[in-house]
PDB file of N, CA, C, O and CB in Angstrom:
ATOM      1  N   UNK A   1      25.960  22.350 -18.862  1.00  0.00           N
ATOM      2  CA  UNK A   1      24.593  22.775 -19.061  1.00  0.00           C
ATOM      3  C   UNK A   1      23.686  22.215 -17.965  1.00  0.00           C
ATOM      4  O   UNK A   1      23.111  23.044 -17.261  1.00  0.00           O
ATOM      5  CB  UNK A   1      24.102  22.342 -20.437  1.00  0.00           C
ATOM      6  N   UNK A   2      23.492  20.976 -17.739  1.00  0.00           N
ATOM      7  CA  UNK A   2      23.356  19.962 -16.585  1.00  0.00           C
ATOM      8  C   UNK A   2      23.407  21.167 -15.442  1.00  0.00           C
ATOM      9  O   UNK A   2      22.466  21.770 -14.926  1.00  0.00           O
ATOM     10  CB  UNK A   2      24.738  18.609 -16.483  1.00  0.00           C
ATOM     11  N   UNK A   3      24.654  21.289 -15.255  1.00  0.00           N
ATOM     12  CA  UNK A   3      25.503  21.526 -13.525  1.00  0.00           C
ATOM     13  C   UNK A   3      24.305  22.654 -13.460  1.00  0.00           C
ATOM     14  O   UNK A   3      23.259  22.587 -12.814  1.00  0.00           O
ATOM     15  CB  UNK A   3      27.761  22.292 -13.303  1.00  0.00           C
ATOM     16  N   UNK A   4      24.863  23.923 -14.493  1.00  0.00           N
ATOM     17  CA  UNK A   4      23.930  25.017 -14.501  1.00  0.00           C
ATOM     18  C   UNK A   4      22.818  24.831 -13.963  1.00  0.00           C
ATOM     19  O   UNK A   4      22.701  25.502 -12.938  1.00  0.00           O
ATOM     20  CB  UNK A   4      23.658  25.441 -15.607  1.00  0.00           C
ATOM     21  N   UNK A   5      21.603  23.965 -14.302  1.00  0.00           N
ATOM     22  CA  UNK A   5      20.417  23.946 -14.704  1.00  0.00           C
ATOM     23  C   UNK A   5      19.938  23.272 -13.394  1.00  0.00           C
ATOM     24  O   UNK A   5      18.809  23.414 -12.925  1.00  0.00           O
ATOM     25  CB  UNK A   5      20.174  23.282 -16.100  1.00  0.00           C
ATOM     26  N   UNK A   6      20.979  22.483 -12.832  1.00  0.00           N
ATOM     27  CA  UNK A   6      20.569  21.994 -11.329  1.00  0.00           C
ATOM     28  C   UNK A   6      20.955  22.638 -10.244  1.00  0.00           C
ATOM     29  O   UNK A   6      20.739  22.240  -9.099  1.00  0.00           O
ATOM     30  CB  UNK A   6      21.001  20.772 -11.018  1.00  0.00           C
ATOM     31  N   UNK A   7      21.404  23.419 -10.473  1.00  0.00           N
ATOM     32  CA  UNK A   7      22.389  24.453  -9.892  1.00  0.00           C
ATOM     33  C   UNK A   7      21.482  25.816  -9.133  1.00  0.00           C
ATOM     34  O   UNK A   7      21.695  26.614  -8.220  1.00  0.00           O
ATOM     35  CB  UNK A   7      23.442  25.046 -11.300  1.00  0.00           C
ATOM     36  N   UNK A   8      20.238  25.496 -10.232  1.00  0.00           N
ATOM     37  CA  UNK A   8      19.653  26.986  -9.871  1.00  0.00           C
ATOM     38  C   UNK A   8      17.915  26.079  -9.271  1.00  0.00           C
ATOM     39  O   UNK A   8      16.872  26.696  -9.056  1.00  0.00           O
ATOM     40  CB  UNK A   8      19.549  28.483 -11.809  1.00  0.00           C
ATOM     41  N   UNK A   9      18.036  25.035  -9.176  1.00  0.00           N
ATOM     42  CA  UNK A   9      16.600  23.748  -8.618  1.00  0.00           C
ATOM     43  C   UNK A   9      16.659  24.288  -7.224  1.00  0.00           C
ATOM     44  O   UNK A   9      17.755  24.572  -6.742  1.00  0.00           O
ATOM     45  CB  UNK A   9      16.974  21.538  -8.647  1.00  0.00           C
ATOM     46  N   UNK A  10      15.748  24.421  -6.664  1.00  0.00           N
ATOM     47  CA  UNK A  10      15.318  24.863  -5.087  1.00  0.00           C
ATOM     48  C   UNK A  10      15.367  23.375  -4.313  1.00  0.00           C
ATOM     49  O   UNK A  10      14.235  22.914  -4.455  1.00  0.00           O
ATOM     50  CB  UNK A  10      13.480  25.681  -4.970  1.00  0.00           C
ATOM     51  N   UNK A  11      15.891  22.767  -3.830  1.00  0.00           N
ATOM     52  CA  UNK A  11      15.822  21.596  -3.310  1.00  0.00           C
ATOM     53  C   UNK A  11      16.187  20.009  -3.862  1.00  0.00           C
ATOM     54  O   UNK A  11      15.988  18.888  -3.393  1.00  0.00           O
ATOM     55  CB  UNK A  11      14.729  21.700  -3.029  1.00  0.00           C
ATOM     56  N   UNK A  12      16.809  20.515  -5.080  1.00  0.00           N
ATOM     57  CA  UNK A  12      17.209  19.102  -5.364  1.00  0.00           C
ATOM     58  C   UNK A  12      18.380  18.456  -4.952  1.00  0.00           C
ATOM     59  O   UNK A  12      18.787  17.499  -5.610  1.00  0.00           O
ATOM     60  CB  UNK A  12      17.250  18.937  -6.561  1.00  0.00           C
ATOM     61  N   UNK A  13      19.260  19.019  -3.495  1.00  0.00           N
ATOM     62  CA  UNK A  13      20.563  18.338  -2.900  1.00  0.00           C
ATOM     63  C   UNK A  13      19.290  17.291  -2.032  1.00  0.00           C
ATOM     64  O   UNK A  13      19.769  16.209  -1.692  1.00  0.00           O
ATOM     65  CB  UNK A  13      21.973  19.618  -1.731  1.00  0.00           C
ATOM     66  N   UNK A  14      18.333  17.411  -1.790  1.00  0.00           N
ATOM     67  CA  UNK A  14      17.891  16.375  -0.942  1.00  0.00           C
ATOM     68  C   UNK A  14      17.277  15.099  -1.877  1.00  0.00           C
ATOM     69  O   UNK A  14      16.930  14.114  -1.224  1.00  0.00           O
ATOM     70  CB  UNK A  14      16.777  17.020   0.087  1.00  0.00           C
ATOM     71  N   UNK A  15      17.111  15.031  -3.376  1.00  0.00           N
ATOM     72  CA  UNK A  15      17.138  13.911  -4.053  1.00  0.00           C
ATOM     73  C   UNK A  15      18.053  12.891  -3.811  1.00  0.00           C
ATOM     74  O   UNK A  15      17.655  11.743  -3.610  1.00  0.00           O
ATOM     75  CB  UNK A  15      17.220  14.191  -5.150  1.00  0.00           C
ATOM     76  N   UNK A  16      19.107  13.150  -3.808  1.00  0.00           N
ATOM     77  CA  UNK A  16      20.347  12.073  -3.612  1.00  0.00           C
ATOM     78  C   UNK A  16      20.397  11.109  -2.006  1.00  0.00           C
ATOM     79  O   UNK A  16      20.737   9.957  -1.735  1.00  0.00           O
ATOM     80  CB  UNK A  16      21.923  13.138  -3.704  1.00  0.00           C
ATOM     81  N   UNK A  17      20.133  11.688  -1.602  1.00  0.00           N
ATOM     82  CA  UNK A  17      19.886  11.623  -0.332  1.00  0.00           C
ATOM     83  C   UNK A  17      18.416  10.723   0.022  1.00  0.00           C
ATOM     84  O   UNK A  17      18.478   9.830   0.866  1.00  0.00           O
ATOM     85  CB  UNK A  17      19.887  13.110   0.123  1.00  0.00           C
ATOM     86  N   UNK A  18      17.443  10.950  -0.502  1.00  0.00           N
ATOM     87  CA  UNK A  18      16.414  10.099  -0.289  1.00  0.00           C
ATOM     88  C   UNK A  18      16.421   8.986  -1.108  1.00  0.00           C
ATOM     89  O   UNK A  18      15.686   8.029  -0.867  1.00  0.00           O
ATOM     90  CB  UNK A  18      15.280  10.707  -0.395  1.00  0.00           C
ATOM     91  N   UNK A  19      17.176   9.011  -2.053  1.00  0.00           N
ATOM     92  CA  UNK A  19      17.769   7.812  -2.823  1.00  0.00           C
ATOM     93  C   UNK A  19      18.406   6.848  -2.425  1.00  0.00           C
ATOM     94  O   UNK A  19      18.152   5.671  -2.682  1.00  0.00           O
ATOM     95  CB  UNK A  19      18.472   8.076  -3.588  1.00  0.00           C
ATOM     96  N   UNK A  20      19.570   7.389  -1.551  1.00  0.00           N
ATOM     97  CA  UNK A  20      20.189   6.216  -0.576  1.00  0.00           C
ATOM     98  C   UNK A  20      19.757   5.846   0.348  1.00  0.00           C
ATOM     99  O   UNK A  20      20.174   4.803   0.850  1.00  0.00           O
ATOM    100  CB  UNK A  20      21.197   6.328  -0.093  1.00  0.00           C
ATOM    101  N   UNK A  21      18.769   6.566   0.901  1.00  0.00           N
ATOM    102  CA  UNK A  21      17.654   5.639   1.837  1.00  0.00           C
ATOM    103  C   UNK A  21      16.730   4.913   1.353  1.00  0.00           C
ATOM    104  O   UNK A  21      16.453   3.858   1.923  1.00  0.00           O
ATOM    105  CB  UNK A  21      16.863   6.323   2.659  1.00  0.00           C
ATOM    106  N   UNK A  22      16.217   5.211   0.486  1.00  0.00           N
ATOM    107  CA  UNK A  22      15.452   4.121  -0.450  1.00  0.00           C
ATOM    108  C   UNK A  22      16.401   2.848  -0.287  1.00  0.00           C
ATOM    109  O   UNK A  22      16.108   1.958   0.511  1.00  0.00           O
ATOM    110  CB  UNK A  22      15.301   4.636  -2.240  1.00  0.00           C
ATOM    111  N   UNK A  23      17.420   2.804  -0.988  1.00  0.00           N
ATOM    112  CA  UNK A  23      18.224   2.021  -1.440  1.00  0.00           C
ATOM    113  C   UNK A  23      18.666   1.429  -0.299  1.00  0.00           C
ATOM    114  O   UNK A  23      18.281   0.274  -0.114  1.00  0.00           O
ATOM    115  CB  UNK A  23      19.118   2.547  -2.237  1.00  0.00           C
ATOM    116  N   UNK A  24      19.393   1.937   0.532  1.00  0.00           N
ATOM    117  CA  UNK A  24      19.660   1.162   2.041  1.00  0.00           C
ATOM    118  C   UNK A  24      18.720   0.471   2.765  1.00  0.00           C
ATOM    119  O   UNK A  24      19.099  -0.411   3.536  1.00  0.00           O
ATOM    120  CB  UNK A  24      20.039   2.036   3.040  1.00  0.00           C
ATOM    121  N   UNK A  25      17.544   0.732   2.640  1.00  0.00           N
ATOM    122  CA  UNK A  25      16.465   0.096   3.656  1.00  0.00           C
ATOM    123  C   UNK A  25      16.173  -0.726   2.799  1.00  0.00           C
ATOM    124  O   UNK A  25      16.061  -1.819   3.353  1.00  0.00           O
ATOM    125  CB  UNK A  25      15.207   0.891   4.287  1.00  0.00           C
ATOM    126  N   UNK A  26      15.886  -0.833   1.156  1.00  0.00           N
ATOM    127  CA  UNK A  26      15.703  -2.196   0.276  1.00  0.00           C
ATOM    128  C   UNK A  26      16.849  -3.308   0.416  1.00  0.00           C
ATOM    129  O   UNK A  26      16.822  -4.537   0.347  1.00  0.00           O
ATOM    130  CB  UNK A  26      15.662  -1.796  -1.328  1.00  0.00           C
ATOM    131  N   UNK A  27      17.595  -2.622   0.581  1.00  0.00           N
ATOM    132  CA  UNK A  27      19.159  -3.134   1.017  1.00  0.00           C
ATOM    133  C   UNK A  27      18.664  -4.456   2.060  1.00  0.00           C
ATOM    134  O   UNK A  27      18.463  -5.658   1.883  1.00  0.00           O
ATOM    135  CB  UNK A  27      20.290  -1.634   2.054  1.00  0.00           C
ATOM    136  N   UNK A  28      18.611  -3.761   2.929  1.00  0.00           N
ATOM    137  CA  UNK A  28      18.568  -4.098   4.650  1.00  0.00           C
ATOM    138  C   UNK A  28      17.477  -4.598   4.808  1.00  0.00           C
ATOM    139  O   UNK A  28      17.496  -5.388   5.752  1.00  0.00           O
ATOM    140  CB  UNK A  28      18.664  -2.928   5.744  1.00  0.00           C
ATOM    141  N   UNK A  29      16.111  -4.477   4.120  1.00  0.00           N
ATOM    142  CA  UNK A  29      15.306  -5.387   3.925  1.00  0.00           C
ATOM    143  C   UNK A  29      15.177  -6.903   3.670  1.00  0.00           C
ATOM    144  O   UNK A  29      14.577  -7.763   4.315  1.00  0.00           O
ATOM    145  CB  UNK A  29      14.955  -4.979   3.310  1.00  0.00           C
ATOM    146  N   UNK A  30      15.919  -6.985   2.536  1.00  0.00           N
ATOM    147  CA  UNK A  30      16.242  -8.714   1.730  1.00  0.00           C
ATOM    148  C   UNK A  30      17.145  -8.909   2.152  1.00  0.00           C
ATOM    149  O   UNK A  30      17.317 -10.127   2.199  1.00  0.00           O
ATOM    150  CB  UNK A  30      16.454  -9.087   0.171  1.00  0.00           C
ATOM    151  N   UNK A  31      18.379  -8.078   2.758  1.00  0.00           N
ATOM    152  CA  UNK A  31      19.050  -9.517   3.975  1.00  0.00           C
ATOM    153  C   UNK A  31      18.103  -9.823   4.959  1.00  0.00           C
ATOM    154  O   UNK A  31      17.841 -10.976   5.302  1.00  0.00           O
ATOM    155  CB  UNK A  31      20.551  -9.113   5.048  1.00  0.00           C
ATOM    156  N   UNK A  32      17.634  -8.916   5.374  1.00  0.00           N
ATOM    157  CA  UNK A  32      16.714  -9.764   6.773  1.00  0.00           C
ATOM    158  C   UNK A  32      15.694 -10.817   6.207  1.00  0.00           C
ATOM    159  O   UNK A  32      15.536 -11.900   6.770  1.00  0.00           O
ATOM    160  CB  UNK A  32      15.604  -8.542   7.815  1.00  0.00           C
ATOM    161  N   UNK A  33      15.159 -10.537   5.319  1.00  0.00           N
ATOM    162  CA  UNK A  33      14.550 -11.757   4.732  1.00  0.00           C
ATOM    163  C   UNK A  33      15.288 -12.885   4.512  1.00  0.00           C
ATOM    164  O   UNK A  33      15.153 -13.915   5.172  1.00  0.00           O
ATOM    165  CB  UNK A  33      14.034 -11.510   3.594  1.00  0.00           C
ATOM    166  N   UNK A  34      16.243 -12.706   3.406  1.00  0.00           N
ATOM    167  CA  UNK A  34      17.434 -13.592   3.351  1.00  0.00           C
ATOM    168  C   UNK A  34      17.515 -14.806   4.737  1.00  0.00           C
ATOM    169  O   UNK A  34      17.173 -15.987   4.795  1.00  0.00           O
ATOM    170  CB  UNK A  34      18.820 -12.475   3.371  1.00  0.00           C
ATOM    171  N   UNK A  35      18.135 -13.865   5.760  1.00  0.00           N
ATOM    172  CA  UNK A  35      18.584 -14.786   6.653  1.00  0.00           C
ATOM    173  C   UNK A  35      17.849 -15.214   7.314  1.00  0.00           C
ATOM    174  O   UNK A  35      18.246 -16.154   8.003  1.00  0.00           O
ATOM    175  CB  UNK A  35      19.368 -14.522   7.308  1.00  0.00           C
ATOM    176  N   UNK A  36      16.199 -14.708   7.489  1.00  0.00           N
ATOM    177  CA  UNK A  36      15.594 -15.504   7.891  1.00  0.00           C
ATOM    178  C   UNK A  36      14.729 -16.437   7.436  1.00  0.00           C
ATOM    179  O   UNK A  36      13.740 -16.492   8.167  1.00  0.00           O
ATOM    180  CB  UNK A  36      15.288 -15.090   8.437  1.00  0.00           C
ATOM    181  N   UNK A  37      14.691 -17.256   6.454  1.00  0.00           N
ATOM    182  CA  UNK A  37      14.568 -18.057   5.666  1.00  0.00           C
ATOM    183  C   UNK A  37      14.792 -19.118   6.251  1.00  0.00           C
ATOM    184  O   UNK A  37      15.692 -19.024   7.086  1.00  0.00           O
ATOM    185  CB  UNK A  37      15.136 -17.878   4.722  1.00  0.00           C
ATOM    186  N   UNK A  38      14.287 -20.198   6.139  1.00  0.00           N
ATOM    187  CA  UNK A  38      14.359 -21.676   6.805  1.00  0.00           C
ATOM    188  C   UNK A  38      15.358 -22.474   5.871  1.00  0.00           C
ATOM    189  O   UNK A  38      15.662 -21.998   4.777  1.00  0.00           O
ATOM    190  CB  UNK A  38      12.748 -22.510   6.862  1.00  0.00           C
ATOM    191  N   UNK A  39      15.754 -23.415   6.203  1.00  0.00           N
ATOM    192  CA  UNK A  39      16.972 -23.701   5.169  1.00  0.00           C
ATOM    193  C   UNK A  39      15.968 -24.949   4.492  1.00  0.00           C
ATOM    194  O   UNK A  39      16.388 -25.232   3.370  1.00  0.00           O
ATOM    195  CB  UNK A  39      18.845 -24.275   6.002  1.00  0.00           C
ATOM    196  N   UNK A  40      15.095 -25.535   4.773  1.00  0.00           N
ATOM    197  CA  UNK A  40      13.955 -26.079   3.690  1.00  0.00           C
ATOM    198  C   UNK A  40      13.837 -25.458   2.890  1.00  0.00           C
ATOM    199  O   UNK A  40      14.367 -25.778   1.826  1.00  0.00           O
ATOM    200  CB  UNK A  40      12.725 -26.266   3.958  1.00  0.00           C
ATOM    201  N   UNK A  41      13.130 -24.328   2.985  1.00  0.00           N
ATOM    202  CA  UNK A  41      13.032 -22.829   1.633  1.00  0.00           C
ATOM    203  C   UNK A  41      13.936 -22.914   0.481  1.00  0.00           C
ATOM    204  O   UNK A  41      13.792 -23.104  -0.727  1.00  0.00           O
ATOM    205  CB  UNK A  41      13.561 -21.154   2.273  1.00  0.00           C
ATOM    206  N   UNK A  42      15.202 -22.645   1.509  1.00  0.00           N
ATOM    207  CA  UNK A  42      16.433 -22.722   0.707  1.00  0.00           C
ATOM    208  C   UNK A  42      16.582 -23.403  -0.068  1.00  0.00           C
ATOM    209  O   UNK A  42      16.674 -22.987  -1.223  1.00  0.00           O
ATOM    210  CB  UNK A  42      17.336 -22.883   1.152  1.00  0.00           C
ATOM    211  N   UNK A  43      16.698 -25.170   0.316  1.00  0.00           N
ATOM    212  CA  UNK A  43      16.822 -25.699  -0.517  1.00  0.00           C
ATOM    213  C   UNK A  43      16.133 -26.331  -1.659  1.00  0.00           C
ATOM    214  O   UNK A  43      16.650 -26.817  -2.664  1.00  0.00           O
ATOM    215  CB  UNK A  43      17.220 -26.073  -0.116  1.00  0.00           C
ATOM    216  N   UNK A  44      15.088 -26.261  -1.397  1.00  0.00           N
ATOM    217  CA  UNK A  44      13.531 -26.364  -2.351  1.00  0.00           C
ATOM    218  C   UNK A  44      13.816 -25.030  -2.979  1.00  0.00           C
ATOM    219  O   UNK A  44      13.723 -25.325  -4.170  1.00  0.00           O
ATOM    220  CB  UNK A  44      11.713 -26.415  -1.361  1.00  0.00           C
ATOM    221  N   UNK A  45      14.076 -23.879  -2.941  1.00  0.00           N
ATOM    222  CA  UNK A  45      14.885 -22.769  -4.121  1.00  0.00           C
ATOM    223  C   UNK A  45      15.495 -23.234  -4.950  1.00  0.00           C
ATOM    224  O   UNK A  45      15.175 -23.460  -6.117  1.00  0.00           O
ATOM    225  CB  UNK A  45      15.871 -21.858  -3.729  1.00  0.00           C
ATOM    226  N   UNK A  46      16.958 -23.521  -4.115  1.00  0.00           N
ATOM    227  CA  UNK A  46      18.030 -23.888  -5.028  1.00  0.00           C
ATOM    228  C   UNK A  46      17.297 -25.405  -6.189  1.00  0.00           C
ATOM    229  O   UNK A  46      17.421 -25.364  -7.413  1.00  0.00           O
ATOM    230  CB  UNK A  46      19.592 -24.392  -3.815  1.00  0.00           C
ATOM    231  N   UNK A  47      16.713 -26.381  -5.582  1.00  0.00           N
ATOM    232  CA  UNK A  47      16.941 -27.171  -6.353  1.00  0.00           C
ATOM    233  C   UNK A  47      15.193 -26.831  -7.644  1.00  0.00           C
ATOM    234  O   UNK A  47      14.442 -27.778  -7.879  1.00  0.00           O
ATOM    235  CB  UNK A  47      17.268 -28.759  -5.334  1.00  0.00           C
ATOM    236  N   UNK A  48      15.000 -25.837  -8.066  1.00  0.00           N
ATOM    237  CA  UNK A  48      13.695 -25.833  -8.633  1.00  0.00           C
ATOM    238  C   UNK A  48      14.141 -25.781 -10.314  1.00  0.00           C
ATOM    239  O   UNK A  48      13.448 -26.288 -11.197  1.00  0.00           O
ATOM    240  CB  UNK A  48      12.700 -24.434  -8.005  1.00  0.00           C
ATOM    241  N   UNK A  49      15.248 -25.166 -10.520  1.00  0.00           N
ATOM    242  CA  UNK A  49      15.805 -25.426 -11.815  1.00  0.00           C
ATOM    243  C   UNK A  49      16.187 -26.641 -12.648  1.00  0.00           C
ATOM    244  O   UNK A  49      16.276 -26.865 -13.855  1.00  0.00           O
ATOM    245  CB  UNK A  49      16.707 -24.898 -11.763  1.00  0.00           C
ATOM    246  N   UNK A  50      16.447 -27.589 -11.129  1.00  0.00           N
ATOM    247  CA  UNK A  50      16.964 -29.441 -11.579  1.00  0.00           C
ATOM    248  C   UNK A  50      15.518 -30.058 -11.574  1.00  0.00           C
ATOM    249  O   UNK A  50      15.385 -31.261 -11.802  1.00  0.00           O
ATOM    250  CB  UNK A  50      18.206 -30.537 -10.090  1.00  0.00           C
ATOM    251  N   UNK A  51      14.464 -29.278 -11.326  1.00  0.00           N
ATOM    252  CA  UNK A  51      12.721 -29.822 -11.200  1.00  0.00           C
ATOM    253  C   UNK A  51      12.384 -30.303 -12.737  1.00  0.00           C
ATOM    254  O   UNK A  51      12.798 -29.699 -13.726  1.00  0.00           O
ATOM    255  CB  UNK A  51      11.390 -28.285 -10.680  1.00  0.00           C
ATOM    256  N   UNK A  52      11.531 -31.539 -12.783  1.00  0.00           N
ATOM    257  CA  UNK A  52      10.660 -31.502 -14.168  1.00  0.00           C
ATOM    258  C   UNK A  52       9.882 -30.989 -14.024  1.00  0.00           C
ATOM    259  O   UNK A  52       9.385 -30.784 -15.131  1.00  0.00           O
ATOM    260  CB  UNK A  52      10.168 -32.459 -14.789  1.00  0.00           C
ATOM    261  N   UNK A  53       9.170 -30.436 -13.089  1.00  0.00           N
ATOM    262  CA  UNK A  53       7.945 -29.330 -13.053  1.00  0.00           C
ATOM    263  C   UNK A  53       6.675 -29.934 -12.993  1.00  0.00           C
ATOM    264  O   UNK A  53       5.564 -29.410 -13.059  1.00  0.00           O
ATOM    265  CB  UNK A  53       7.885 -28.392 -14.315  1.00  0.00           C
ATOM    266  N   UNK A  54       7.136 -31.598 -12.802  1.00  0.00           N
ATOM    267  CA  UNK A  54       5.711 -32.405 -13.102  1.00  0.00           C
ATOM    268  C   UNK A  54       4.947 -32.960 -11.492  1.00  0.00           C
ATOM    269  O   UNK A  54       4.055 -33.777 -11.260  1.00  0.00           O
ATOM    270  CB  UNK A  54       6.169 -34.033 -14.244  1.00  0.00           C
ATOM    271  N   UNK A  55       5.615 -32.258 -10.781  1.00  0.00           N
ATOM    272  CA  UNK A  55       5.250 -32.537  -9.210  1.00  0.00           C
ATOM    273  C   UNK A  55       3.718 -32.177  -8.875  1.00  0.00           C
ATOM    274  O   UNK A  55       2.855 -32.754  -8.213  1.00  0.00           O
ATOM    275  CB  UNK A  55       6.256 -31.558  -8.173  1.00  0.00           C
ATOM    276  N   UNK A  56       3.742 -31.142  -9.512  1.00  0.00           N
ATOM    277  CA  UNK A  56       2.098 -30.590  -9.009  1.00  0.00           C
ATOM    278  C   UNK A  56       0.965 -31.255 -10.109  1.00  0.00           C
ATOM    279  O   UNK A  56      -0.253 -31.307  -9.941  1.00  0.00           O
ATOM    280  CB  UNK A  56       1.935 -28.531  -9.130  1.00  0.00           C
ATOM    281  N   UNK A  57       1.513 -31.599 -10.935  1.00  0.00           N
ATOM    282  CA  UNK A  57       0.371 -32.655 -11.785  1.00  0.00           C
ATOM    283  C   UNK A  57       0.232 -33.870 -11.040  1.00  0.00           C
ATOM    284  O   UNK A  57      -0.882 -34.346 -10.820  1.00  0.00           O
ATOM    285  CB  UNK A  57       0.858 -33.163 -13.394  1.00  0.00           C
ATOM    286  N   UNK A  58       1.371 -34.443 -10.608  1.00  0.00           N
ATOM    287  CA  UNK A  58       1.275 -35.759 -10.444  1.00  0.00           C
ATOM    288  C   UNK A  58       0.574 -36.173  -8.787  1.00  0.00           C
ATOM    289  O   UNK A  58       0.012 -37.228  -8.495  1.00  0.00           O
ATOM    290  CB  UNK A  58       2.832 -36.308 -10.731  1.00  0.00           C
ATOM    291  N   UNK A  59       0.849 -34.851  -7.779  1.00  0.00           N
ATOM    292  CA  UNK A  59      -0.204 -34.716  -7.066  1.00  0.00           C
ATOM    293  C   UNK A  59      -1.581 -34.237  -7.014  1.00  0.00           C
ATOM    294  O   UNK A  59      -2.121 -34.232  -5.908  1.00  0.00           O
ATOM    295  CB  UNK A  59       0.138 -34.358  -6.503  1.00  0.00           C
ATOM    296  N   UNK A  60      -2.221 -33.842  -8.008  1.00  0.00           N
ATOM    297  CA  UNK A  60      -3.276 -33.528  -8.362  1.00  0.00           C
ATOM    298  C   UNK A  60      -3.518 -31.854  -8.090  1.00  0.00           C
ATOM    299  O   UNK A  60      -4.582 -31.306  -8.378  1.00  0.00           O
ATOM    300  CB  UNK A  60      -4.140 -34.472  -7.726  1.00  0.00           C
ATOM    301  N   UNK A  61      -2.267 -31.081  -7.441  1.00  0.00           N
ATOM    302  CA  UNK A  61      -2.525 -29.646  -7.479  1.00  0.00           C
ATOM    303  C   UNK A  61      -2.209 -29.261  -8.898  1.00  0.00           C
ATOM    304  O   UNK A  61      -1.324 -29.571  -9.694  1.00  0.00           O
ATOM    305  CB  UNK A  61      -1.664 -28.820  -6.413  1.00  0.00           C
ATOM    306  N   UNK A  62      -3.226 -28.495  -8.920  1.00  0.00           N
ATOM    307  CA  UNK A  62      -3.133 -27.574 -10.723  1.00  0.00           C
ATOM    308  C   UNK A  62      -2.888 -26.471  -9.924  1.00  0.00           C
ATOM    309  O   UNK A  62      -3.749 -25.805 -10.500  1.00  0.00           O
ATOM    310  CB  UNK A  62      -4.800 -27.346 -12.107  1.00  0.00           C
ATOM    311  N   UNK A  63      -2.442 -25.674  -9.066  1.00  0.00           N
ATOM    312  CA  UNK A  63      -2.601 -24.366  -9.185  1.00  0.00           C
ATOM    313  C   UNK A  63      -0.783 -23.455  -9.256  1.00  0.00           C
ATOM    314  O   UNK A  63       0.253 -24.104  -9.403  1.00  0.00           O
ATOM    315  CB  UNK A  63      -3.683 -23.984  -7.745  1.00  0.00           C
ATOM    316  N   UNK A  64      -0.816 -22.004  -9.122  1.00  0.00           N
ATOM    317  CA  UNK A  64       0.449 -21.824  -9.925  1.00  0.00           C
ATOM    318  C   UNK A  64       1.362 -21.779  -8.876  1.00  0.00           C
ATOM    319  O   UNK A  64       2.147 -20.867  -9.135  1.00  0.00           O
ATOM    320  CB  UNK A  64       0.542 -20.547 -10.886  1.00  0.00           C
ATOM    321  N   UNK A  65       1.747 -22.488  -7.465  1.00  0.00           N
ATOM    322  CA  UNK A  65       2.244 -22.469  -6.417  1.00  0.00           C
ATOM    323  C   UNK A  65       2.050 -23.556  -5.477  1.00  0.00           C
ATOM    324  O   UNK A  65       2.586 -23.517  -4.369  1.00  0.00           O
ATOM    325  CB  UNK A  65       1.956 -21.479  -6.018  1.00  0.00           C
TER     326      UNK A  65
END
């Protein structure tokens, strides 16, 4: 019913297609971010879960960053 019904759409073979470019350039986006990342970043990332969270009180920043 599907196949039919897309079957007779004026232009929908180019949906799929702008999909994987979407998807490839989001792709190819966040590695380049990724790797360019300072490895400080990194590791102030990785370790924010082992945080008490009490760093920014105890320096007197209140704000959310």
């Amino acid at each position: 019913m599907y196949k039919a019904i897309l079957e007779n759409i004026n232009g929908v073979e180019i949906w799929p297609v702008i999909g994987l470019v979407i998807f490839f350039v989001f792709f190819v986006g966040v590695l380049i971010w990724a790797f360019r990342l300072k490895k400080e970043e990194v590791d102030h990332m990785a370790n924010i879960p082992l945080e008490d969270g009490d760093e920014h009180f105890k320096n007197g920043d209140l704000s959310n960053g």
